[in-house]
N, C-alpha and C positions, 0 to 999 in steps of 0.2 A: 220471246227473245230472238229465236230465229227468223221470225218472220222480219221483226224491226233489221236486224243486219244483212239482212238478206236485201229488203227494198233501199238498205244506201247503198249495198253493191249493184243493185241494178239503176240507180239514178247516176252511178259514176258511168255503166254501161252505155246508159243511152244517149248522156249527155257527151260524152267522150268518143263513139260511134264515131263523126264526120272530122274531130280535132288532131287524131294520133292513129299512127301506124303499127297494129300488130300481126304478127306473121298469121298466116292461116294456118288453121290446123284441122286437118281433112283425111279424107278418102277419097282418090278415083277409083271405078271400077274399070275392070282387067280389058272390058267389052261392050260393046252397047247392048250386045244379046246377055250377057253378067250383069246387066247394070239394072234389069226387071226387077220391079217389084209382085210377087203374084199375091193378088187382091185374096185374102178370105172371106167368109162369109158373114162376116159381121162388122158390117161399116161403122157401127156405132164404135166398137173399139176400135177402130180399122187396125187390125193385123194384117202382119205384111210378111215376107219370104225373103230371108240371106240367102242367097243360092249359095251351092258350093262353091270353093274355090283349090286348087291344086296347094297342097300342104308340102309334102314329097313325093321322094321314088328311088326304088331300088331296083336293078337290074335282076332279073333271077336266070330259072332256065326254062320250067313249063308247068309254071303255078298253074293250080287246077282249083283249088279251094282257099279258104284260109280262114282262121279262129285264134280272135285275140284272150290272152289271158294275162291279166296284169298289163305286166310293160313289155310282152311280148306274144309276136306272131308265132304262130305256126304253119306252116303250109303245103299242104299235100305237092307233091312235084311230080309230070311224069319221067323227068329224069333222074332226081336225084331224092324221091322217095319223100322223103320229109326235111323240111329246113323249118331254121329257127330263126328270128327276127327282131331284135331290139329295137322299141317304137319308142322309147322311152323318151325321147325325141324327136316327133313325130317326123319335124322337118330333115333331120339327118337320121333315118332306119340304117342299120347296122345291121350286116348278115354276122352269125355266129356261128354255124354248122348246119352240116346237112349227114343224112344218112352216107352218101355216096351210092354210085353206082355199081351197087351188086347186086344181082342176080335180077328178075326181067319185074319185078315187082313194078309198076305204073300208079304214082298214088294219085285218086282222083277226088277222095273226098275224106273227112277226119272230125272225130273232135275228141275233146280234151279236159279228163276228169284228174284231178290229182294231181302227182307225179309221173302219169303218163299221156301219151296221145296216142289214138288209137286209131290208125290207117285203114282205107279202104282200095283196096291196090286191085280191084276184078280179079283176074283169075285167081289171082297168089291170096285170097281171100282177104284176114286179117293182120296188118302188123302193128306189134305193141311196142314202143318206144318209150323209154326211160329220160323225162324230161327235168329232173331235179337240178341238174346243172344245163339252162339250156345250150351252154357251150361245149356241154360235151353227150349229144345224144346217144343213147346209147340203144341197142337191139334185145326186151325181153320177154318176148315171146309173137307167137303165131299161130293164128288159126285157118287153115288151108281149106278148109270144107265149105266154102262159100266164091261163088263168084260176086263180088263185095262191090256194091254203089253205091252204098251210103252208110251210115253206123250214126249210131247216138247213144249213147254212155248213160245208165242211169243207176247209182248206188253200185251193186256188184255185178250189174248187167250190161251186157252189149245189146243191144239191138239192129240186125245188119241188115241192109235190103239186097235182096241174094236175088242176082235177077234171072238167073237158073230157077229158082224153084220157089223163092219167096220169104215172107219172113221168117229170122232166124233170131231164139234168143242164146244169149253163151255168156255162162258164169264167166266173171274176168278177175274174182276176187285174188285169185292168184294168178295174176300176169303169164307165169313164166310156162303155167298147162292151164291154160282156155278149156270150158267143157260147156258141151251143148245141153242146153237141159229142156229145149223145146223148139217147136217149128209149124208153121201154116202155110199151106200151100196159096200165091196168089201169083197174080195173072205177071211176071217178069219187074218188080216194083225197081226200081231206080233213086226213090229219095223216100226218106219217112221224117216222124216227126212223133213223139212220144209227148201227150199229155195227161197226165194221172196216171187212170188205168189203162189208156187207150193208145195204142198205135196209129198214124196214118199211114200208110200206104202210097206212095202215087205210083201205080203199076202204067209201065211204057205200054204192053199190051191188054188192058183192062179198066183204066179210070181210079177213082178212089178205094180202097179197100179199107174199112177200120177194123182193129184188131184189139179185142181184149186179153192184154195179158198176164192177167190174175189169172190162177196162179202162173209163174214164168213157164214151168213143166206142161202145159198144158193150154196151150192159147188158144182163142176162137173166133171165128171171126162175126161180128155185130150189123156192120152195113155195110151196103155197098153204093156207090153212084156213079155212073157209065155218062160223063160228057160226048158229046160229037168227034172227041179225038183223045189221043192218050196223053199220058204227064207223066212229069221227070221229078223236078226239086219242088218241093214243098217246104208251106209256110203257114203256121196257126195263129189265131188274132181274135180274140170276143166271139166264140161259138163260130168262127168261119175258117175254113182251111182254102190257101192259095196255092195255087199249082201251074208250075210253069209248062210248057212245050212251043219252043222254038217261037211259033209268031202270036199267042195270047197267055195269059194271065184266067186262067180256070177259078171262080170263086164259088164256092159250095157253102151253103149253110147245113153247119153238124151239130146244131146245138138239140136237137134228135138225133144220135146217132144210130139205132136204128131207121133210122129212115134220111139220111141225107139228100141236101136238094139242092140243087144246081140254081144260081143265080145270073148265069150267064158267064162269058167269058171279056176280058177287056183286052183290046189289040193292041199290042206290043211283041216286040221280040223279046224271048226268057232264054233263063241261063239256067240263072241261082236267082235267090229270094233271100232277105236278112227282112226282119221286122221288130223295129224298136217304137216304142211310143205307138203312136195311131198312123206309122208310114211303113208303107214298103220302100225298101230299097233292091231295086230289079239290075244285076247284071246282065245285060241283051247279048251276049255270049256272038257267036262269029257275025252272026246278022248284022246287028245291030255294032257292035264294038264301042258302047257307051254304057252310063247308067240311065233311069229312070227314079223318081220318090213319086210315089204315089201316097194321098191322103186319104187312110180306109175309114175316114168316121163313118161317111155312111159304104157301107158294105156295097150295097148293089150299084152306088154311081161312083169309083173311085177318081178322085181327081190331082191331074200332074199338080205336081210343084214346085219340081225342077227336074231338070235333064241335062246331062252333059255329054258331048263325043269326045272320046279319048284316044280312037284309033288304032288299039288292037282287042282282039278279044277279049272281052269280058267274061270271065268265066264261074268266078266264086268273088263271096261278097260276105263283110262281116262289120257290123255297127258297134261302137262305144256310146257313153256321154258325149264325146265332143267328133269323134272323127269316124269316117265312113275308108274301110280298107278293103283293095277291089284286087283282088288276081286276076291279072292282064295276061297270060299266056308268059313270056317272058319276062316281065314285070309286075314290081307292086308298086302300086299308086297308093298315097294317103291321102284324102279330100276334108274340108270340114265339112262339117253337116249343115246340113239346110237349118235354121234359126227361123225359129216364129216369135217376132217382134210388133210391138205397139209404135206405132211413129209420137216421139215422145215420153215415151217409157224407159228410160236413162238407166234407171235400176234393175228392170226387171221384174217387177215387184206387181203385175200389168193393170195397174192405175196409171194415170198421169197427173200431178197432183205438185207441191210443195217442192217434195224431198228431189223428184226429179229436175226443175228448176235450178236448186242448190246444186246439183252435181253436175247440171251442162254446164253452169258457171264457173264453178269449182274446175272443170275439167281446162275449160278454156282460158281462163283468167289465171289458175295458182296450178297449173299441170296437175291436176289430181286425175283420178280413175279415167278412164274416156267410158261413155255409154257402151253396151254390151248389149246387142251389136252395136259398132260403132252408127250403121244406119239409125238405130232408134233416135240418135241425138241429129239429126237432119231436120229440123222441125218448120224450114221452111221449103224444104225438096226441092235443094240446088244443088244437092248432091255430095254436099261440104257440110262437118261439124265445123262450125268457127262461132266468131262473134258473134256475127245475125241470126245465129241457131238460140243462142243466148237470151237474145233482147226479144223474139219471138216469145218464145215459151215463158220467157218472166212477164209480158204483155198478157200474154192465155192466162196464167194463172194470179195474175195479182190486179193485172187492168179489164179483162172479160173481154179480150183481143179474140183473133180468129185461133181455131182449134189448132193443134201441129198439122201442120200440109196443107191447110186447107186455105189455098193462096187465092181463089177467087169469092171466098164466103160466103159460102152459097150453106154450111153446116154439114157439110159431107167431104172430112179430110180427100187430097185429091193423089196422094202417092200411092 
């Protein structure tokens, strides 16, 4: 039955095409450099690439990190310690509070278990903030025994990278008296990253460090692997640990962690690292003053697929489902995220088929849904969903017409 009502809406389509005048209904892109599509590796589906695009932006003072939870940022500051962020709207973020500026605490990195977040300020080691009303932060507790570059929270453990002396674990089950309950000396570590039993390490003066910290009283250290140069922020992915320093991207395979191996480095400028799905998202921190996404399927060749300049430091970096949030020194930027799309895939669903047909019609004839990206429904790569997008894809899938995009017919879509 739907196929029958579906071929008299498309006989009114085509036949109606050159007789009456309906509005377009489209997308321009922002750029001609925005307006790429970056080709995948499988032309038979041919997937394609939304780049980012600018969502919002809030003015701060000297964002250094940031970690979303729920419908709200948090973000280490070095002036004003820790702020909070209502994204809940991504296009209009809303500041709510900040720690304030007291006493010389510099926060440069955080994250955020529970009701708290959990500050990494160097010298002033740990600060533990009370986030249950993010509008009203509050101050409860500290741990001063650490020159603090990074932390990661897990159950009733801190994990800090003490880059005096090295890893540090510290009961936090009770906020308000932090206690050390173990520690490993490693080469000045700057960023870690906790999977299962294991610690990564990215020590400034020594390379990788792994660390088992079963039991927490008692940690030891497993492997090591010394690149050509040292690393800061680390990032874990399918047995592979990434690690930034200033102009490459460090890629180590640890799926031996006794024994890790170096798979070479990729050149870029690094900040921070976020890694959601099979991409990195690279902050190029003062260098660079943009992002990077990289696609890690294969480990050893990672390849761009998209990049933006934004023009101030890029410093910390934090991924959702739908939005990429970058601490810009003074600012935070919200971006969407890069989308892996089917040219013709209306649904999503990454067949092209019937149902998709029905909803570019549907979209453009009775306003229903629009394709998701709106690029998938472009099915003949003018750059526009409209009518022609329509009569195309009902031709492919009801008359054995040319594929979506594939304007010169050769059987290899061409966007």
């Amino acid at each position: 039955m739907m196929r029958e009502i579906f071929i008299e809406v498309t006989v009114v389509c085509i036949t109606s095409f050159s007789l009456i005048a309906i509005p377009v209904i489209g997308y321009t892109a922002e750029s001609a450099e925005h307006l790429k599509n970056v080709s995948r590796s499988d032309l038979q589906t041919n997937k394609n690439m939304k780049v980012m695009e600018l969502v919002g932006s809030l003015e701060l003072f000297s964002a250094g990190d940031v970690v979303i939870e729920g419908d709200y940022a948090y973000i280490a500051d070095g002036d004003k310690r820790l702020i909070s962020v209502d994204v809940s709207d991504p296009e209009n973020p809303v500041f709510l509070d900040s720690l304030g500026e007291y006493g010389s605490e510099n926060g440069v990195a955080l994250d955020v278990s529970g009701d708290y977040a959990f500050v990494a300020t160097e010298a002033d080691g740990i600060l533990m903030a009370g986030i249950s009303d993010p509008s009203n932060l509050a101050i409860e507790g500290r741990y001063i025994y650490a020159y603090a570059k990074d932390i990661e929270v897990v159950g009733d453990y801190a994990y800090v990278a003490d880059q005096d002396y090295g890893l540090k674990i510290v009961n936090i089950s009770n906020v308000s008296m932090p206690v050390e309950t173990g520690s490993v000396a490693t080469d000045g570590p700057f960023g870690l990253v906790i999977e299962g039993n294991l610690a990564y390490c990215a020590d400034n003066d020594g390379g990788l460090c792994i660390v088992n910290i079963v039991p927490p009283d008692s940690p030891t250290i497993e492997g090591e692997c010394h690149p050509f140069h040292n690393m800061r922020r680390i990032g874990f992915h399918n047995n592979h640990i990434y690690s930034d320093f200033d102009y490459s991207l460090d890629i180590i395979n640890v799926s031996d962690p006794l024994s890790p191996s170096s798979l070479g480095a990729y050149p870029v400028n690094c900040r921070a690292i976020a890694i959601y799905d099979d991409y990195a998202y690279i902050a190029m921190g003062y260098m660079g003053q943009g992002i990077v996404v990289l696609d890690l399927a294969d480990p050893s060749s990672p390849v761009v697929v998209d990049s933006i300049t934004i023009g101030y430091p890029t410093l910390g970096i934090a991924v959702d489902e739908e939005y990429v949030y970058v601490a810009a020194s003074e600012m935070l930027f919200i971006y969407s995220k890069p989308i892996e799309y089917i040219c013709g895939d209306s649904n999503s669903d990454e067949v092209v088929n019937v149902s998709d047909a029905v909803w570019i019609v549907n979209y453009v004839f009775i306003g229903g849904d629009p394709p998701y990206p709106l690029e998938s429904g472009d099915t003949n790569c003018d750059d526009f969903c409209n009518i022609s997008d329509a009569v195309w894809i009902v031709n492919y899938v009801f008359v054995g017409g040319n594929k979506p995009c594939d304007t010169d017919g050769d059987q290899d879509p061409d966007c």
